[in-house]
C-alpha positions in Angstrom: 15.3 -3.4 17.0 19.2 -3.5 18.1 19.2 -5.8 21.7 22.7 -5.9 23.4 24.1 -9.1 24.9 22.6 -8.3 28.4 18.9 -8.0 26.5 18.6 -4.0 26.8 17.1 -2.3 23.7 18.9 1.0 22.0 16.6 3.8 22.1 18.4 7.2 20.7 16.6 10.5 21.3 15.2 12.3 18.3 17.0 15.7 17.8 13.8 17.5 15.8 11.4 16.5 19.0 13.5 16.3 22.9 12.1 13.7 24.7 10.8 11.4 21.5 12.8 7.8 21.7 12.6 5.7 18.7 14.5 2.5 17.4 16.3 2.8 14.2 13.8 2.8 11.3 13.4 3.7 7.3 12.3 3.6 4.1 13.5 0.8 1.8 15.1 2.2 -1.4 14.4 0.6 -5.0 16.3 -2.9 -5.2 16.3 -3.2 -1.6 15.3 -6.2 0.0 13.3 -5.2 4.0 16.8 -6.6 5.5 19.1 -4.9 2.9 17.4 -1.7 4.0 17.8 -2.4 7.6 21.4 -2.8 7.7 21.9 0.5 5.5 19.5 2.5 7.8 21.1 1.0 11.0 24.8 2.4 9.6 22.9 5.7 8.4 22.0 6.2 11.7 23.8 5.0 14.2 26.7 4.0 12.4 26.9 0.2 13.2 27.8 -2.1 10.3 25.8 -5.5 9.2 29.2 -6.4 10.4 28.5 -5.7 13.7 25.3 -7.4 14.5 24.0 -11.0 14.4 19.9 -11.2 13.0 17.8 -12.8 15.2 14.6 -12.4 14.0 12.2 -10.6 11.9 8.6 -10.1 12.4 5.9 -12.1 10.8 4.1 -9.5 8.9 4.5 -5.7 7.7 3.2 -3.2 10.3 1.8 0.3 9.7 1.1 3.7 11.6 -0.4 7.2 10.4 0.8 10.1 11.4 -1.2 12.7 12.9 -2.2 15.6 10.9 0.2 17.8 12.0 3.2 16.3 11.3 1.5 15.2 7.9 2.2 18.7 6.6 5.8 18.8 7.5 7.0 15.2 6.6 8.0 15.5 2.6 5.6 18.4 2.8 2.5 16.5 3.0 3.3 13.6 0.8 3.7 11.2 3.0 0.3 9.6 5.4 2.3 7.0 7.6 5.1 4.3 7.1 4.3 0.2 6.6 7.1 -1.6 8.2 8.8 -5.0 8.1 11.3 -5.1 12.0 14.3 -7.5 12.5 15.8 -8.2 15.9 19.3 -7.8 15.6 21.7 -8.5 18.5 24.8 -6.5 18.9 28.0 -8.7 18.3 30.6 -5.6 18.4 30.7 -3.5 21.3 29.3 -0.4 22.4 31.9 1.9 20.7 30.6 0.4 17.5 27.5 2.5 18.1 28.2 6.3 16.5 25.4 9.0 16.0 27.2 11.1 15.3 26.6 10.5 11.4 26.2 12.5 8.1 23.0 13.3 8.8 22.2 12.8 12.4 18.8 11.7 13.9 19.2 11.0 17.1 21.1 13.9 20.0 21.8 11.2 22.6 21.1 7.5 23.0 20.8 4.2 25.6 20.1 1.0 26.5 16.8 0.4 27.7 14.2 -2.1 29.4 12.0 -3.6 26.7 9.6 -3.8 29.4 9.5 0.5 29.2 10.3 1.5 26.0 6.5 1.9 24.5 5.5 4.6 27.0 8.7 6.5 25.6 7.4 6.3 22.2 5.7 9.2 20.7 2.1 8.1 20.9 1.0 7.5 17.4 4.1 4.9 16.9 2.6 3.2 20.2 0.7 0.5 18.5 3.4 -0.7 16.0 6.2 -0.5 19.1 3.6 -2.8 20.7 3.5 -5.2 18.0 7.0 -5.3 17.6 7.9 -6.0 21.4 5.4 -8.4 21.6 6.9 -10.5 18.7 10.3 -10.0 20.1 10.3 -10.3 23.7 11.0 -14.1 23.9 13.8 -13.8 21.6 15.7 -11.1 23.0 
């Protein structure tokens, strides 16, 4: 979760599904540590650096989510059941122009800031639960 200094969350738009908003999120590559993967999926995808942000906090356990059948069969073509998760709070130190999504291999078609307070009902509805985790562990720190 990247806050800015005036406590709004970045949200970026997915460009395979208009309308899905999602925080930055991935897999953590072998050697990785849950952070070091964090700062390399934050640059992969919306180009901001571990440079650029200050972590604030993390949350206290690993969260999960399936996804529904039908995107089982196209994600790694069938592979894949669901992603466990460990979420950091980062707060943005740089500003905004630090933020590019334009990237090698882009994810998101247009992004904001947005309320904490609304981003779960933007979230596609099997990420819901975890989105709901995370905000609640967040929301006093941001």
């Amino acid at each position: 979760m990247l806050a800015n200094k005036d406590g709004k969350i970045f949200v970026g738009e997915r460009l395979d599904t208009p309308e899905a908003w999602q925080m930055p999120q991935g897999g953590i590559d072998e050697g990785e540590t849950p952070e070091t993967a964090a700062f390399r999926e934050l640059e992969e995808e919306i180009g901001v650096s571990a440079h650029d942000v200050i972590v604030v906090g993390q949350t206290s356990d690993w969260v999960n989510y399936d996804f529904p059948p039908e995107i089982v069969a196209k994600v790694a073509n069938g592979r894949f059941r669901g992603q466990t998760q460990m979420w950091f709070l980062m707060r943005l130190s740089a500003n905004d122009d630090a933020i590019n999504i334009e990237t090698k291999y882009p994810e998101f078609g247009r992004w904001r800031w947005a309320d904490i307070n609304t981003i779960v009902g933007e979230i596609v509805p099997f990420k819901r639960p975890v989105y709901e985790k995370v905000v609640a562990e967040f929301r006093d720190m941001i």
